[in-house]
C-alpha positions in Angstrom: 309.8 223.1 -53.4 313.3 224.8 -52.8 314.7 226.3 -49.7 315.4 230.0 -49.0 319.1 231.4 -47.3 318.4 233.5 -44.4 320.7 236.2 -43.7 321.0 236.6 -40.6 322.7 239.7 -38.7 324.1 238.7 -35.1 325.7 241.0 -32.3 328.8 242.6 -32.8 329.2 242.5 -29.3 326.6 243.0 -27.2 323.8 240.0 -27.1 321.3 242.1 -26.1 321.5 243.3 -29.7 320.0 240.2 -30.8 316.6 240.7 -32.6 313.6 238.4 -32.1 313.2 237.5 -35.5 316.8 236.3 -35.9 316.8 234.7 -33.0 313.1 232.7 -34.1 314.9 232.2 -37.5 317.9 229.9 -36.0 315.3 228.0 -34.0 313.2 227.6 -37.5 315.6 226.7 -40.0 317.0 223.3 -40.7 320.2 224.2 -41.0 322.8 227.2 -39.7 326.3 227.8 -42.1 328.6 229.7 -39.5 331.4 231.4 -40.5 333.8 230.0 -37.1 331.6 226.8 -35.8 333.6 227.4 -32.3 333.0 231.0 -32.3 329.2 230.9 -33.1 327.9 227.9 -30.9 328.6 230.2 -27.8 326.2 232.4 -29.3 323.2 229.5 -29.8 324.1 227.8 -26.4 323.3 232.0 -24.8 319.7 232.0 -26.4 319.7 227.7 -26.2 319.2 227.2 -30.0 319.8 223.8 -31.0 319.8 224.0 -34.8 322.8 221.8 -36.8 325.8 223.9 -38.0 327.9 223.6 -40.5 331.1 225.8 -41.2 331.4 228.1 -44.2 334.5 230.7 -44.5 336.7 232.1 -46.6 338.8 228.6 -47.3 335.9 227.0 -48.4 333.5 229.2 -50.2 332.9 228.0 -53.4 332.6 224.4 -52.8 330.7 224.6 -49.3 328.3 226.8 -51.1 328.0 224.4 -53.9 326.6 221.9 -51.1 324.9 224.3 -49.1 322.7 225.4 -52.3 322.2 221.3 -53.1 320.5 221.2 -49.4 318.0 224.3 -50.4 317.0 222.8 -53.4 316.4 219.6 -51.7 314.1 222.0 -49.5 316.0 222.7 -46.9 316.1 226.4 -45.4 319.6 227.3 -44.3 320.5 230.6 -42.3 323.8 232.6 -42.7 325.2 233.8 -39.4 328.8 235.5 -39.5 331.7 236.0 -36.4 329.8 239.7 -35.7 327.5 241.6 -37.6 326.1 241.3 -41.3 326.7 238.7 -43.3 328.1 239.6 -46.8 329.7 242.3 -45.4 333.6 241.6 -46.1 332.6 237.9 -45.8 332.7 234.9 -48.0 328.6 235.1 -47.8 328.4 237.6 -50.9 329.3 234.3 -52.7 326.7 232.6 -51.8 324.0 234.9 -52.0 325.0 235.5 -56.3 325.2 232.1 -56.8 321.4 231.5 -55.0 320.4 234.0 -57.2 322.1 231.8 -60.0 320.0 228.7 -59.5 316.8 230.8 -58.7 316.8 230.0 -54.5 315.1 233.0 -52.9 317.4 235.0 -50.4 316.0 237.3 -47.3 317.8 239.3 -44.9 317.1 240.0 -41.7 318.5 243.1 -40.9 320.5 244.2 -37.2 324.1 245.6 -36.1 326.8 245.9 -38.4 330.0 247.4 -37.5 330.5 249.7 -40.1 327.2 251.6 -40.0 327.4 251.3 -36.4 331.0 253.4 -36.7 329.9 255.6 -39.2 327.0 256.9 -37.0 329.2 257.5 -33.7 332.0 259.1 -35.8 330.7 262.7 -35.9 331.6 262.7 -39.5 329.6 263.7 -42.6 327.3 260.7 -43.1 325.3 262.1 -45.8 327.7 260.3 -48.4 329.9 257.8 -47.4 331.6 254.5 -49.1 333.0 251.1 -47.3 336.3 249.8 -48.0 336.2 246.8 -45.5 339.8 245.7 -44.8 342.9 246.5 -47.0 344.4 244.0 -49.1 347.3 242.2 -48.3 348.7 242.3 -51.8 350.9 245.4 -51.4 350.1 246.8 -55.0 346.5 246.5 -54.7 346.5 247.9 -51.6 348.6 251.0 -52.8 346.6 251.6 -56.0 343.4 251.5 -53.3 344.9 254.2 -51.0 346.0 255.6 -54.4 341.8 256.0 -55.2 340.8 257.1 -51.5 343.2 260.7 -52.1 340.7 261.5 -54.1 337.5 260.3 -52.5 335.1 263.5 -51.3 332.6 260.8 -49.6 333.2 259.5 -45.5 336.0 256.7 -46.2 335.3 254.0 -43.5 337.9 250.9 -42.8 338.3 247.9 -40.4 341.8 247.1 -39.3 343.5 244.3 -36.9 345.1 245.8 -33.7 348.6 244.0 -34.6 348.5 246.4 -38.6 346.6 249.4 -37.1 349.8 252.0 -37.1 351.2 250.6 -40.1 347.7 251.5 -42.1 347.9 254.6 -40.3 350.9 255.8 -41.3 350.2 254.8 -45.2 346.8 256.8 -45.0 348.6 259.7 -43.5 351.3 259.5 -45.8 348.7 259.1 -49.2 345.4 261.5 -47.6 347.8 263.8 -45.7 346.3 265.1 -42.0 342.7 264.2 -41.8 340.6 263.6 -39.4 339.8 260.3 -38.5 337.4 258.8 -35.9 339.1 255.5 -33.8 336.5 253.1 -32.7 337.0 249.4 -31.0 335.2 247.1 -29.5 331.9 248.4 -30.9 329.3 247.9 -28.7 331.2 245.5 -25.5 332.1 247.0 -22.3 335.3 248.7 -23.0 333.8 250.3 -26.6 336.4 253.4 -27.3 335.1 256.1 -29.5 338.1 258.5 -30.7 337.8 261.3 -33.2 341.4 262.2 -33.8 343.6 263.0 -36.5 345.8 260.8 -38.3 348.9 262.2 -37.1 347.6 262.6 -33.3 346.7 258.8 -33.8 350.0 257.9 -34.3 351.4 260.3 -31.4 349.3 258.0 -29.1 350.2 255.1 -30.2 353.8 255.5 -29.7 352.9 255.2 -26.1 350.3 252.7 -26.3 349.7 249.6 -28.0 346.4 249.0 -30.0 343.8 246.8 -28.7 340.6 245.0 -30.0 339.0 245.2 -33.2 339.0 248.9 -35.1 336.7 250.7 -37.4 338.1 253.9 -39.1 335.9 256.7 -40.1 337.9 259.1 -42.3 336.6 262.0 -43.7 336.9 262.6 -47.3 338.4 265.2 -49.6 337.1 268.8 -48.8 335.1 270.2 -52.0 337.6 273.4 -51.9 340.5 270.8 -51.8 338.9 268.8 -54.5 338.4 272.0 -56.5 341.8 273.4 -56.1 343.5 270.1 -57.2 341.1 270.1 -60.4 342.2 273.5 -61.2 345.9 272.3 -60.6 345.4 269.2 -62.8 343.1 271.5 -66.2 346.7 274.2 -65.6 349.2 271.2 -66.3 347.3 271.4 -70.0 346.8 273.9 -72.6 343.3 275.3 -73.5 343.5 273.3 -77.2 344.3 270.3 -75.5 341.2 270.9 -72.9 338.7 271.8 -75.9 339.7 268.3 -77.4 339.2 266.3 -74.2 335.6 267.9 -74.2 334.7 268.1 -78.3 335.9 264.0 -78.1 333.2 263.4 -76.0 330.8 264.8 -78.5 330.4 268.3 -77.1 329.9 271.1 -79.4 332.3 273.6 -80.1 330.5 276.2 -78.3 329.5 274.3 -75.1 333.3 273.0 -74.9 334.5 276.7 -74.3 331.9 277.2 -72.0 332.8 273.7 -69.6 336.5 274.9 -70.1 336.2 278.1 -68.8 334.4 276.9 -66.2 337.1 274.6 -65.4 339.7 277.4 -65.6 338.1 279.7 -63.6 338.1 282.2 -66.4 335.6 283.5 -68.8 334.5 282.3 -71.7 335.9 285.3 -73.7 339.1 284.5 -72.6 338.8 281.2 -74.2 337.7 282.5 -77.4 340.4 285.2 -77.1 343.2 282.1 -76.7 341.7 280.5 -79.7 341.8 282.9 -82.1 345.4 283.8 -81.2 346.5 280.1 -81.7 344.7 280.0 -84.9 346.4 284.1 -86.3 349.5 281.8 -85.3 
């Protein structure tokens, strides 16, 4: 009978914040795949967990999973312990949980901090709707068409940057999203934990003055609905009213419901509409 991955969430700082159930899980299973062997075996030797560990990371994720789903089908259960936090979450685990699913291993997660939700929570920012970004690409096009996306996101925006690239990604979200606000917070949960809601361009005031320090999640807030609204308007003007029918009547939309969405659209009525059609059409 096959093994089952465990996904196991682990402090993101504080070890108090280690559940019960996690911490009975990495006594139980026969094997733990860590993303940093060194970083992790402080954390069994704290709670004096014994179980083997094996690395799995980002340089080898598909062929350490290959192996690590060979020892669950031999029987073995394995649990999946990151740095900090969830795993899968920006981490080389989302791999391995599709390709369990591939070969029909179960997966279970056992659920406890994670930095982003943990941010998102303290940032006193709209949480109703939010979306996850992780960290920035390196690739400079792919990161500028992703900023290019977030200028028009309306949800809570929410990042993870390294101390030593924190002003440049400021600067480039400033310079994309214009003035918003945006919540600072580092060393989630640890002694010196630093909660800052600020504004892009205060942000980098301060740290012309002061260096960054520790691990950051940004909590941006998205697009304003009156903002998002205006710039719709400002996009339907740049086009005439035939050309606006056609992107509507394309779709499938009848004649009649077309003028209706494009007035709506245009802020005007739909007699207007009708009124600009039949002038077109006398022409």
């Amino acid at each position: 009978m096959a093994g089952k991955l465990y996904l196991c969430a682990t402090p993101i700082g504080n070890l108090q914040d280690m559940t019960p159930r996690v911490r009975e899980t990495l006594e139980a299973v026969d094997l733990i795949a860590a993303e940093d062997t060194r970083n992790s075996i402080k954390l069994l030797n704290h709670f004096e967990i014994k179980t083997p560990m094996t690395s799995y990371h980002e340089y080898n994720t598909v062929e350490k999973a290959k192996y690590l789903i060979e020892q669950m089908q031999d029987g073995k259960n394995i649990a999946l312990i990151t740095d900090a936090g969830t795993p899968a979450i920006s981490d080389p685990g989302e791999v391995l949980v599709a390709m369990c699913y591939e070969v029909g291993i179960t997966v279970t997660s056992l659920p406890g901090p994670a930095a982003c939700i943990t941010a998102l929570t303290l940032s006193g920012l709209s949480t109703r709707r939010f979306c996850f970004e992780g960290f920035l690409p390196a690739d400079k096009k792919e990161k500028k068409d992703i900023i290019e996306d977030l200028k028009r996101e309306s949800r809570t925006i929410i990042l993870y940057e390294a101390p030593h690239h924190l002003i440049r990604t400021l600067e480039e979200l400033y310079e994309a999203l214009g003035n918003r606000r945006v919540t600072l917070c580092r060393e989630l949960t640890k002694r010196f934990e630093t909660i800052l809601p600020t504004t892009f361009e205060d942000a980098l005031t301060m740290y012309q003055e002061e260096e960054p320090r520790g691990e950051y999640v940004l909590v941006v807030e998205g697009k304003s609905h009156e903002d998002f609204k205006k710039e719709q308007e400002a996009d339907w003007q740049s086009i005439s009213i035939e050309e606006h029918m056609a992107i509507y009547e394309e779709k499938g939309t009848d004649h009649k419901e077309a003028m209706k969405l494009v007035a709506k659209d245009r802020g005007i009525s739909k007699r207007d509409v009708y009124q600009y059609l039949l002038k077109s059409v006398d022409k």
